[in-house]
PDB file with one MODEL, atoms N, CA, C and O in Angstrom:
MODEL        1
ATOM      1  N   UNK A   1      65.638 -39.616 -48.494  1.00  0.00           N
ATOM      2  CA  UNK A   1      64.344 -39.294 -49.027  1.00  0.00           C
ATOM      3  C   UNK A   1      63.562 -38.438 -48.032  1.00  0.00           C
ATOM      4  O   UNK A   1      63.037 -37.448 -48.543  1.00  0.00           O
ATOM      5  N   UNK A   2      63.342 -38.632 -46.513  1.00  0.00           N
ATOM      6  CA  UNK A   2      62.702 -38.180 -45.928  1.00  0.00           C
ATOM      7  C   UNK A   2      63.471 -36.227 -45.871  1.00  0.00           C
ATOM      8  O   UNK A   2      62.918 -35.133 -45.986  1.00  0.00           O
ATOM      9  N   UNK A   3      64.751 -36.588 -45.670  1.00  0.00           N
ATOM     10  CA  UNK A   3      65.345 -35.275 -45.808  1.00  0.00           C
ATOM     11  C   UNK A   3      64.799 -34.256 -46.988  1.00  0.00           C
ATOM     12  O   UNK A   3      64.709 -33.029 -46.935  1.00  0.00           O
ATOM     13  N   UNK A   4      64.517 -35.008 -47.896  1.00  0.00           N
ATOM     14  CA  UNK A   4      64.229 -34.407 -48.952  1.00  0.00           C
ATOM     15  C   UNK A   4      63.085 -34.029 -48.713  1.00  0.00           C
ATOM     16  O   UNK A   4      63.106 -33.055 -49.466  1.00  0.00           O
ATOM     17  N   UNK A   5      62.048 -34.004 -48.254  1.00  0.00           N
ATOM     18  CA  UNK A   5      60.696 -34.231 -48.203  1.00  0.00           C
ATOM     19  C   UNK A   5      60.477 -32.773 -47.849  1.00  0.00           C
ATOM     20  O   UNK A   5      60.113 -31.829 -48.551  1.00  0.00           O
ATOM     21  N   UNK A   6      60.955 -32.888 -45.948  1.00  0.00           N
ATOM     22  CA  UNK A   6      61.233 -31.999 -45.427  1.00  0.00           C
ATOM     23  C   UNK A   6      61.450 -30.791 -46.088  1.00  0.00           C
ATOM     24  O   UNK A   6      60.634 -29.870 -46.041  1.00  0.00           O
ATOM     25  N   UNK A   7      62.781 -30.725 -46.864  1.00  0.00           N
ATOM     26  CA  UNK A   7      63.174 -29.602 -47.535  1.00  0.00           C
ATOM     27  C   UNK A   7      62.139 -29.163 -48.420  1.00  0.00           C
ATOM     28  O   UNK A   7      62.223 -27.966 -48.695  1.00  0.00           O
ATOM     29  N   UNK A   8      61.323 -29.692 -48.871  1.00  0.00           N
ATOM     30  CA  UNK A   8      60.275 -29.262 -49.676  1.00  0.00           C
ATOM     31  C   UNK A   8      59.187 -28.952 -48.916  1.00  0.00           C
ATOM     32  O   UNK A   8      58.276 -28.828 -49.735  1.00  0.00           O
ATOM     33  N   UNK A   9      58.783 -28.768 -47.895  1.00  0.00           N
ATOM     34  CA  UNK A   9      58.186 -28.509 -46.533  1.00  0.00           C
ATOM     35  C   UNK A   9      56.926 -29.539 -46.973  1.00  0.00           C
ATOM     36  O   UNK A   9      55.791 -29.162 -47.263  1.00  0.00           O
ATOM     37  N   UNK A  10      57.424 -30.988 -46.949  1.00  0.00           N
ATOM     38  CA  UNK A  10      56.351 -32.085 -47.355  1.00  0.00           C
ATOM     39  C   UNK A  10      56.541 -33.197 -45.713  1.00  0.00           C
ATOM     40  O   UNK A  10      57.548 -33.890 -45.569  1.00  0.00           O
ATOM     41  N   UNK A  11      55.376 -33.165 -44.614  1.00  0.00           N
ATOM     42  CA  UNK A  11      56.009 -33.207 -43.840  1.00  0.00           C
ATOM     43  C   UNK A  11      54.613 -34.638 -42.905  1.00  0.00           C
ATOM     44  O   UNK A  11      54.450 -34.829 -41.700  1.00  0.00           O
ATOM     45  N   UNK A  12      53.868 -35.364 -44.162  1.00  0.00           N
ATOM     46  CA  UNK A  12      53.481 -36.180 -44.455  1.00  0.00           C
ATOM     47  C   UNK A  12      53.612 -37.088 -45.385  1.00  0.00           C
ATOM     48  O   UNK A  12      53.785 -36.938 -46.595  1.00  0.00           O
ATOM     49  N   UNK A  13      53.482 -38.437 -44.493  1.00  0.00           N
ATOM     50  CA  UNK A  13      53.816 -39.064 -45.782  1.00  0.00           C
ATOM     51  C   UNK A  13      53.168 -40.802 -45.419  1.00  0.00           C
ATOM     52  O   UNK A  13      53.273 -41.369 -44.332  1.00  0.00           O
ATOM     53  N   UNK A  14      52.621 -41.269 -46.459  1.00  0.00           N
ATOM     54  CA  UNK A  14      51.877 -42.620 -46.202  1.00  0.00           C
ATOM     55  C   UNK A  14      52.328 -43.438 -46.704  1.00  0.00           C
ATOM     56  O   UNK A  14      52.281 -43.485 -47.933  1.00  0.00           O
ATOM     57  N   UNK A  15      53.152 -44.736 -45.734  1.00  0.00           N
ATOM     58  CA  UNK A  15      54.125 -45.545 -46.700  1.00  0.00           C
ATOM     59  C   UNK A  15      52.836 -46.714 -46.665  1.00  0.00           C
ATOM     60  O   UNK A  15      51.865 -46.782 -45.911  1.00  0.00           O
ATOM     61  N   UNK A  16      53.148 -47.355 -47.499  1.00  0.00           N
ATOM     62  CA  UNK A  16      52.478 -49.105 -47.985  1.00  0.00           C
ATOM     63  C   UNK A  16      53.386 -49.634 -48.796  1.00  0.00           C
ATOM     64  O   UNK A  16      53.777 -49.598 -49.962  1.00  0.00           O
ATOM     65  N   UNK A  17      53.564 -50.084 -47.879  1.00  0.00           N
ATOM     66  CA  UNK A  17      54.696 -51.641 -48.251  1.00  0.00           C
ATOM     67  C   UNK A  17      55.288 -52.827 -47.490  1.00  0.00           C
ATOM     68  O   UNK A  17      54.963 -52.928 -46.308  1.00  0.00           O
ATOM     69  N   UNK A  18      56.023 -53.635 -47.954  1.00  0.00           N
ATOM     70  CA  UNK A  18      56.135 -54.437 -47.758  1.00  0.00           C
ATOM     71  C   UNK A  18      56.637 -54.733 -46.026  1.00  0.00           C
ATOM     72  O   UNK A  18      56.734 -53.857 -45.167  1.00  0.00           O
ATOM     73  N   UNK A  19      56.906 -56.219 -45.844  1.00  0.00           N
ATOM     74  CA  UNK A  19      57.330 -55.789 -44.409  1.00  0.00           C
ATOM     75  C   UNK A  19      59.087 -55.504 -44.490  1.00  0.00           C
ATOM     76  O   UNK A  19      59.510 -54.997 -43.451  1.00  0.00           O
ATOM     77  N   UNK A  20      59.621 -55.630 -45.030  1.00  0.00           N
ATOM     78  CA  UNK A  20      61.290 -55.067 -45.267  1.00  0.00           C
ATOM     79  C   UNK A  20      60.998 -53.586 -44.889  1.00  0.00           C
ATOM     80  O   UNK A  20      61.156 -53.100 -43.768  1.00  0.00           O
ATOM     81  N   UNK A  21      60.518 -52.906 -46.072  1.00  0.00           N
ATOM     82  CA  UNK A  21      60.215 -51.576 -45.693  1.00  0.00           C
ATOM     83  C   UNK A  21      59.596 -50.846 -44.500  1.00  0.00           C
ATOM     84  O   UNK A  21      60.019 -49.900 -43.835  1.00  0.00           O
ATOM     85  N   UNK A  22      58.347 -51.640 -44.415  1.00  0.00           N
ATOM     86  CA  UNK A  22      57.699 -50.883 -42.981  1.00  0.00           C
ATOM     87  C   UNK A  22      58.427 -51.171 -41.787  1.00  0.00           C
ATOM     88  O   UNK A  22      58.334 -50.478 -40.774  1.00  0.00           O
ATOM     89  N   UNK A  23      59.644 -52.871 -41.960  1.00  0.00           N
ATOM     90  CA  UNK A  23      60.281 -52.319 -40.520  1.00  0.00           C
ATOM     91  C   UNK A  23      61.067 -51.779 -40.595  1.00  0.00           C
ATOM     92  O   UNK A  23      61.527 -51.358 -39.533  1.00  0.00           O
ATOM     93  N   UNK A  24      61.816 -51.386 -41.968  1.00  0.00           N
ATOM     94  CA  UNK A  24      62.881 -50.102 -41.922  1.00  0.00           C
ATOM     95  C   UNK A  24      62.537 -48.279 -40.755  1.00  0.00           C
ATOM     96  O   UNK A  24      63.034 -47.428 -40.017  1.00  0.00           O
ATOM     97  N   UNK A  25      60.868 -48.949 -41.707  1.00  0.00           N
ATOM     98  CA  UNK A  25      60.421 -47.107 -40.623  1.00  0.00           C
ATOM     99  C   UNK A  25      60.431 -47.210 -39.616  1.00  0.00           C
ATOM    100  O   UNK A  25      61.152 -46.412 -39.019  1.00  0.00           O
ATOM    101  N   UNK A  26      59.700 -48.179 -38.830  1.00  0.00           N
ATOM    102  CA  UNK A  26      59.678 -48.513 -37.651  1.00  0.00           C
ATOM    103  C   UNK A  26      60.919 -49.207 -36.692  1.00  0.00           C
ATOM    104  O   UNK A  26      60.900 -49.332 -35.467  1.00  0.00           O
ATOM    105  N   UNK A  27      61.691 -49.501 -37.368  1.00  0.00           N
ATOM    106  CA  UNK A  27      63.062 -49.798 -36.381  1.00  0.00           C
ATOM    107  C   UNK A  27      63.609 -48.246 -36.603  1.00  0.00           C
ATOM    108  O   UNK A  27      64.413 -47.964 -35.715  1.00  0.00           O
ATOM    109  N   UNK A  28      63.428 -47.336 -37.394  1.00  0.00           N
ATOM    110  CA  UNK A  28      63.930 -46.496 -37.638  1.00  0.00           C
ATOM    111  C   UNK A  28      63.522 -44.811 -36.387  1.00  0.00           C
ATOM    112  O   UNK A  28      64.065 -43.778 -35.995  1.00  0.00           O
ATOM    113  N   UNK A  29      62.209 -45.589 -36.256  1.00  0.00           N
ATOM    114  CA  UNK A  29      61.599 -44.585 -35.614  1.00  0.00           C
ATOM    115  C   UNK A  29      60.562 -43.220 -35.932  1.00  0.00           C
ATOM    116  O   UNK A  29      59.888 -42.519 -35.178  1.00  0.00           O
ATOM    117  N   UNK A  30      60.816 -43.204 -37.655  1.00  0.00           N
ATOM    118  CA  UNK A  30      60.519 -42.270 -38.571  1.00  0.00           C
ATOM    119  C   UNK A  30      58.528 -42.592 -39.097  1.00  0.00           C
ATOM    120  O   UNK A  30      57.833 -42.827 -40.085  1.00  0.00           O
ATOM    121  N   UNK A  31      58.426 -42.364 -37.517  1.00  0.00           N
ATOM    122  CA  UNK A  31      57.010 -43.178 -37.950  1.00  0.00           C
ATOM    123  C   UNK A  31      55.908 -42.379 -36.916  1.00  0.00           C
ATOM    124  O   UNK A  31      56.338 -42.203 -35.777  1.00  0.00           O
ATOM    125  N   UNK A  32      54.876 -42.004 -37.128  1.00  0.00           N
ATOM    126  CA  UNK A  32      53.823 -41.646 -36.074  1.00  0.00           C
ATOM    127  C   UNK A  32      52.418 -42.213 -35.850  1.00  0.00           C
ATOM    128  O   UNK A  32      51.723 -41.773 -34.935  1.00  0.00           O
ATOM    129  N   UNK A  33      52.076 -42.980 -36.498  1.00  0.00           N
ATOM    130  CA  UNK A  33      51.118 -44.026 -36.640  1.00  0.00           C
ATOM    131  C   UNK A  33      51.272 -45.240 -37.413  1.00  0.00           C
ATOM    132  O   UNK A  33      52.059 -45.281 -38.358  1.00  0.00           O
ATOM    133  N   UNK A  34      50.663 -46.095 -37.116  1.00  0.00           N
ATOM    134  CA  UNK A  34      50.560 -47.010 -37.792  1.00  0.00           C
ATOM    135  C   UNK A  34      49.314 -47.824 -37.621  1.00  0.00           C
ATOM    136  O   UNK A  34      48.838 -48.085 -36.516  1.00  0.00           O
ATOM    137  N   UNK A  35      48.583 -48.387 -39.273  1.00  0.00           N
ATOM    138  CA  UNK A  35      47.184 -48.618 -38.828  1.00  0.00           C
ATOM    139  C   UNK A  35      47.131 -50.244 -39.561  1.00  0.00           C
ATOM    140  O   UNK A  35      47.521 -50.758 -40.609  1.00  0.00           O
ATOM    141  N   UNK A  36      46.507 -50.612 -38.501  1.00  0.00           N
ATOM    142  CA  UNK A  36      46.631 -52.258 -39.238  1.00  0.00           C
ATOM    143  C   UNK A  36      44.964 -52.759 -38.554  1.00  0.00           C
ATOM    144  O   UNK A  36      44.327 -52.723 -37.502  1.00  0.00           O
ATOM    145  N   UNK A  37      44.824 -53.308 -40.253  1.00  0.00           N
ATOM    146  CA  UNK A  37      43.326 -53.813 -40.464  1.00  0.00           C
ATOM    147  C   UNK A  37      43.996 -55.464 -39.835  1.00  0.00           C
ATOM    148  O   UNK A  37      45.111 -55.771 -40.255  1.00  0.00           O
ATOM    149  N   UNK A  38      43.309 -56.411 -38.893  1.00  0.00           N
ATOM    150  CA  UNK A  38      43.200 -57.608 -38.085  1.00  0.00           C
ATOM    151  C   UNK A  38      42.276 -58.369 -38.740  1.00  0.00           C
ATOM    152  O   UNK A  38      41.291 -57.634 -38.798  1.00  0.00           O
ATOM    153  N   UNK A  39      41.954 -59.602 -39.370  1.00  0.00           N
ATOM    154  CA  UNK A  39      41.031 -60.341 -39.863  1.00  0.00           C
ATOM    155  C   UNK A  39      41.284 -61.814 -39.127  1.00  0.00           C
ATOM    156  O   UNK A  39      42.401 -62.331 -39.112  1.00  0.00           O
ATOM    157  N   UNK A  40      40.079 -62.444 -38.502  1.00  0.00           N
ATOM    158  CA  UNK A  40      39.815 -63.314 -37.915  1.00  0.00           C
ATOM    159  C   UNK A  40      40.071 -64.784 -38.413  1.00  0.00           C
ATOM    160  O   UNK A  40      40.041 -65.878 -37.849  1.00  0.00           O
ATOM    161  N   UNK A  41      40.468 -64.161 -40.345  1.00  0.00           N
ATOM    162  CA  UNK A  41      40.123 -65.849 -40.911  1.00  0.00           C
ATOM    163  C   UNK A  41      41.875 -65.675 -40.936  1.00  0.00           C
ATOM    164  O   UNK A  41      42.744 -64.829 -40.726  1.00  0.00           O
ATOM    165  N   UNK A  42      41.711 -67.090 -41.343  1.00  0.00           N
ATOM    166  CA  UNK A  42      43.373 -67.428 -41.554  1.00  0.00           C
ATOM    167  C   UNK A  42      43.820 -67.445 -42.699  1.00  0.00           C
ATOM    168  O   UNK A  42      43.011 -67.573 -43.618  1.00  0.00           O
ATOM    169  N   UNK A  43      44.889 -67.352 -42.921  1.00  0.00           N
ATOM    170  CA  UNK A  43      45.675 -67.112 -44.013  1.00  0.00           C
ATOM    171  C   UNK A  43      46.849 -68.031 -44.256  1.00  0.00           C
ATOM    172  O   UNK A  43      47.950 -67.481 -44.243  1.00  0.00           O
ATOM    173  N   UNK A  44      46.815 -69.185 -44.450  1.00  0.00           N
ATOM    174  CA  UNK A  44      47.699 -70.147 -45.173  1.00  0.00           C
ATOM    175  C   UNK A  44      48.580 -69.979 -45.552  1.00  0.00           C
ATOM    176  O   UNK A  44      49.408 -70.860 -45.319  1.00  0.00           O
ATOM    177  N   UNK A  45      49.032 -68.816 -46.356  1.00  0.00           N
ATOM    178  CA  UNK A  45      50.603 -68.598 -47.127  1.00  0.00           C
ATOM    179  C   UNK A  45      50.713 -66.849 -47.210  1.00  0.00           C
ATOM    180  O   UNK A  45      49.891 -65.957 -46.995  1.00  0.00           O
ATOM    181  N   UNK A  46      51.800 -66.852 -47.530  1.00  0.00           N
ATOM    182  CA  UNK A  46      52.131 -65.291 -47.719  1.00  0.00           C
ATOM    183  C   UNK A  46      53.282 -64.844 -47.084  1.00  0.00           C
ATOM    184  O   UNK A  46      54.134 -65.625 -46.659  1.00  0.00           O
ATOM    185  N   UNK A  47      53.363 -63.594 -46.992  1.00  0.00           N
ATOM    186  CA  UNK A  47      54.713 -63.239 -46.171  1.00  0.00           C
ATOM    187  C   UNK A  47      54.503 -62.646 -44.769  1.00  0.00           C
ATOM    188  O   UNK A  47      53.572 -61.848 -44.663  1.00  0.00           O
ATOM    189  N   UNK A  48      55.446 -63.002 -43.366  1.00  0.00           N
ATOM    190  CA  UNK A  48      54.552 -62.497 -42.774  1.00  0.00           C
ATOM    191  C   UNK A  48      54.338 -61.060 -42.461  1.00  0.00           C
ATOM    192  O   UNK A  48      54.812 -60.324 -43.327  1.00  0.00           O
ATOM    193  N   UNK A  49      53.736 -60.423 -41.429  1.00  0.00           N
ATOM    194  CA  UNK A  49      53.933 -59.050 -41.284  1.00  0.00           C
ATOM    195  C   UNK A  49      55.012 -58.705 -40.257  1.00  0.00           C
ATOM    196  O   UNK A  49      55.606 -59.522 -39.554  1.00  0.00           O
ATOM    197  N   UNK A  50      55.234 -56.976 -40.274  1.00  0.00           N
ATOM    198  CA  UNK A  50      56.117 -56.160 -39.925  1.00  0.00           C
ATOM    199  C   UNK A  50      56.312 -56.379 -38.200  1.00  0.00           C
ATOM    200  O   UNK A  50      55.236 -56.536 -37.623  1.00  0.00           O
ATOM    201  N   UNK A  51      57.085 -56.398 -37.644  1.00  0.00           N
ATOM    202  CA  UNK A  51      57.727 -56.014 -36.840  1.00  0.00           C
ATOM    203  C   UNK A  51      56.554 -54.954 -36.524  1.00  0.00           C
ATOM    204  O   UNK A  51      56.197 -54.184 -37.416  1.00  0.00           O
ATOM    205  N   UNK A  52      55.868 -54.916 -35.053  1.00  0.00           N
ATOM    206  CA  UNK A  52      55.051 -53.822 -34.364  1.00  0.00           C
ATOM    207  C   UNK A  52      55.309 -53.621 -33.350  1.00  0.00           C
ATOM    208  O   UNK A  52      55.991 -54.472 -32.779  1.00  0.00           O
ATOM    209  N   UNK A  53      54.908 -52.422 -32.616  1.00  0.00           N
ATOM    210  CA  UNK A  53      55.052 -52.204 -31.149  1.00  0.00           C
ATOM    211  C   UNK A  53      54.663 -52.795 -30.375  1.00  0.00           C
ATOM    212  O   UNK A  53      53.873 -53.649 -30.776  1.00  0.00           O
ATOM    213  N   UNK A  54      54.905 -52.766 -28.923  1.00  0.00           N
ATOM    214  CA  UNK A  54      54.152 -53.550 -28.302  1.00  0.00           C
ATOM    215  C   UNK A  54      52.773 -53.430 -27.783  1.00  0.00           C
ATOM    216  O   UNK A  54      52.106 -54.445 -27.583  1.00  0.00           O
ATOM    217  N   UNK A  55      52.325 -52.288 -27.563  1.00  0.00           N
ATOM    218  CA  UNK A  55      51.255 -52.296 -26.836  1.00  0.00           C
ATOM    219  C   UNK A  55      50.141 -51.265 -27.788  1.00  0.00           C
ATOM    220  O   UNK A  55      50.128 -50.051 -27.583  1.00  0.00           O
ATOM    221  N   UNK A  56      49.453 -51.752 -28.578  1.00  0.00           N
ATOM    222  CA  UNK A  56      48.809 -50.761 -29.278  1.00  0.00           C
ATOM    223  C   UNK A  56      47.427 -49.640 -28.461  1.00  0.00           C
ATOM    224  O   UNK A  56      46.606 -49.956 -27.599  1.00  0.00           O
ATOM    225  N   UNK A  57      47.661 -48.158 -29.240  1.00  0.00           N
ATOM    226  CA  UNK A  57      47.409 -47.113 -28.348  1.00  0.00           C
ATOM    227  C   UNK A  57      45.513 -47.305 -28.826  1.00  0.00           C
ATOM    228  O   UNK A  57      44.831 -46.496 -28.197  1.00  0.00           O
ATOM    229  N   UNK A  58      44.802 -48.089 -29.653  1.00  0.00           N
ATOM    230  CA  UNK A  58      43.624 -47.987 -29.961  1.00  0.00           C
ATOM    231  C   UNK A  58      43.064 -49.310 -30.839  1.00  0.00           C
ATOM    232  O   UNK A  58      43.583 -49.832 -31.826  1.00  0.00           O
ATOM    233  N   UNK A  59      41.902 -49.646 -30.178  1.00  0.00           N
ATOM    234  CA  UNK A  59      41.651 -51.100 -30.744  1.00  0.00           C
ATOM    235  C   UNK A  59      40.291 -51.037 -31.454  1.00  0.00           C
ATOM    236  O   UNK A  59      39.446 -51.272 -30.590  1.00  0.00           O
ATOM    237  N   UNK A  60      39.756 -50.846 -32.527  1.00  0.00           N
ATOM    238  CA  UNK A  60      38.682 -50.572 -32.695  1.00  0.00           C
ATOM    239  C   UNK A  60      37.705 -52.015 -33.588  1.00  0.00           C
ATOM    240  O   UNK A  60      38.314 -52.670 -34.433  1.00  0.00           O
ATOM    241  N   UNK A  61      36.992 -52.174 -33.434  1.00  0.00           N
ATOM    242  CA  UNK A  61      36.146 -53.387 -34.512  1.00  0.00           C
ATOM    243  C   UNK A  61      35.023 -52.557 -35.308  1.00  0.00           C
ATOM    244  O   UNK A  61      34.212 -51.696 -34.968  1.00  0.00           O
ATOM    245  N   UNK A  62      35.359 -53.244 -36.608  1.00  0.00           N
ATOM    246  CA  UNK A  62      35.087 -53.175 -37.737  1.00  0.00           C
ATOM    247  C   UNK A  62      34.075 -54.419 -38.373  1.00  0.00           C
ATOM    248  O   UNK A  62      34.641 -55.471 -38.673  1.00  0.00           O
ATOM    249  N   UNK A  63      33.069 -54.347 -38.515  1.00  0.00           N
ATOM    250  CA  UNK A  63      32.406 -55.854 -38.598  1.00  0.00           C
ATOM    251  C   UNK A  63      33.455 -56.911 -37.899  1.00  0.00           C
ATOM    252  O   UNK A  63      33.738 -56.797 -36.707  1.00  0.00           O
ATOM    253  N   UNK A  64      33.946 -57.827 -38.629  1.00  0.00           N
ATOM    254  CA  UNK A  64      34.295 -59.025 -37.904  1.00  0.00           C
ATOM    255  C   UNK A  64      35.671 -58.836 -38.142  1.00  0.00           C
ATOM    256  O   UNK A  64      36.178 -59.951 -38.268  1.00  0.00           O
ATOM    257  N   UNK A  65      36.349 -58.115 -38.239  1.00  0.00           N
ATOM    258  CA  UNK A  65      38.235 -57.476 -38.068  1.00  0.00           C
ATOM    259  C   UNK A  65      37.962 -56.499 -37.198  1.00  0.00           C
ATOM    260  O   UNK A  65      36.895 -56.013 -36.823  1.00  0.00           O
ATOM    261  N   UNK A  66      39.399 -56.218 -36.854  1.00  0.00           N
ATOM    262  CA  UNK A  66      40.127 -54.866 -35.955  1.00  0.00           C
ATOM    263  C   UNK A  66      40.573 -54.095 -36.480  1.00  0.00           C
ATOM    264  O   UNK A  66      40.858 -54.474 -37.616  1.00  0.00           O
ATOM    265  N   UNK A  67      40.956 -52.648 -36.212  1.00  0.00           N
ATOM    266  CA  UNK A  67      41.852 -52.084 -36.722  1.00  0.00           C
ATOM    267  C   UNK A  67      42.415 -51.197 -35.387  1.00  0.00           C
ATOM    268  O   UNK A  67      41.859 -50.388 -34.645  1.00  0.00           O
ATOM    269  N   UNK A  68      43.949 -51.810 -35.456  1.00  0.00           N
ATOM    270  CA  UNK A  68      44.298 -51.514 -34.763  1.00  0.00           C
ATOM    271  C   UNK A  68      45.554 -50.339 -34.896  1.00  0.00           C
ATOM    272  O   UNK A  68      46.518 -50.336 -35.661  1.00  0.00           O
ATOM    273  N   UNK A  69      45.240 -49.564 -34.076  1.00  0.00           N
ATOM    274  CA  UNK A  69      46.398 -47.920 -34.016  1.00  0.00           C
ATOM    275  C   UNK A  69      47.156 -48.182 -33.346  1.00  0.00           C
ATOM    276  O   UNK A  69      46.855 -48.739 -32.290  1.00  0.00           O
ATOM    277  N   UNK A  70      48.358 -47.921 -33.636  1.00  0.00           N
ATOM    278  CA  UNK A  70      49.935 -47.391 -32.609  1.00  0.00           C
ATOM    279  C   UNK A  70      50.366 -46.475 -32.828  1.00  0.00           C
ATOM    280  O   UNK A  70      50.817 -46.375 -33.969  1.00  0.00           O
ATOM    281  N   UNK A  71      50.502 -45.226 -31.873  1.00  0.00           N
ATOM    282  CA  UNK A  71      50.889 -44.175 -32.231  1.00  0.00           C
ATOM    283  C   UNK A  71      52.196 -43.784 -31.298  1.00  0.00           C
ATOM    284  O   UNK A  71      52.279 -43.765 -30.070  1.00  0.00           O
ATOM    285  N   UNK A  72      53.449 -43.401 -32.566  1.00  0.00           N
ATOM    286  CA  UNK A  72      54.746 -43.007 -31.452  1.00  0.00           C
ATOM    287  C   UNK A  72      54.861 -41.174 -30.566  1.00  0.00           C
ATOM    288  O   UNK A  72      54.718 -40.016 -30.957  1.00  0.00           O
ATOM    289  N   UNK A  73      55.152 -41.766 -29.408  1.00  0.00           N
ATOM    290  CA  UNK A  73      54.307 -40.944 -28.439  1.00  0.00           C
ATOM    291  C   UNK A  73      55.978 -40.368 -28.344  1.00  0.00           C
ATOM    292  O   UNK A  73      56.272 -39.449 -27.580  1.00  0.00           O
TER     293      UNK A  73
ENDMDL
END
């Protein structure tokens, strides 16, 4: 798919999905940001999240969440 993209000189692209998928990109490498909204309350059930880097490049607050940037350098 991404090959394809390319060939169409499409050379952005915004995935949302699940965590299977987002760690496909990210174990994959095929990735240049990644932006994740942080919320303080807890969350009881669900699935959990993706596989992230380690050290994120920007930490910003947002009323009472984060949003936090990793960008592959």
């Amino acid at each position: 798919m991404l090959q394809y993209l390319y060939t169409q000189n499409i050379n952005s692209l915004l995935v949302e999905g699940g965590a299977i998928t987002l760690n496909d990109f990210i174990n994959s490498g095929a990735w240049d940001a990644i932006k994740i909204f942080e919320t303080p309350h807890i969350l009881y059930s669900g699935i959990a999240a993706p596989i992230r880097p380690e050290l994120p490049s920007l930490k910003e607050k947002i009323l009472d969440n984060n949003l936090v940037s990793y960008y592959n350098v």
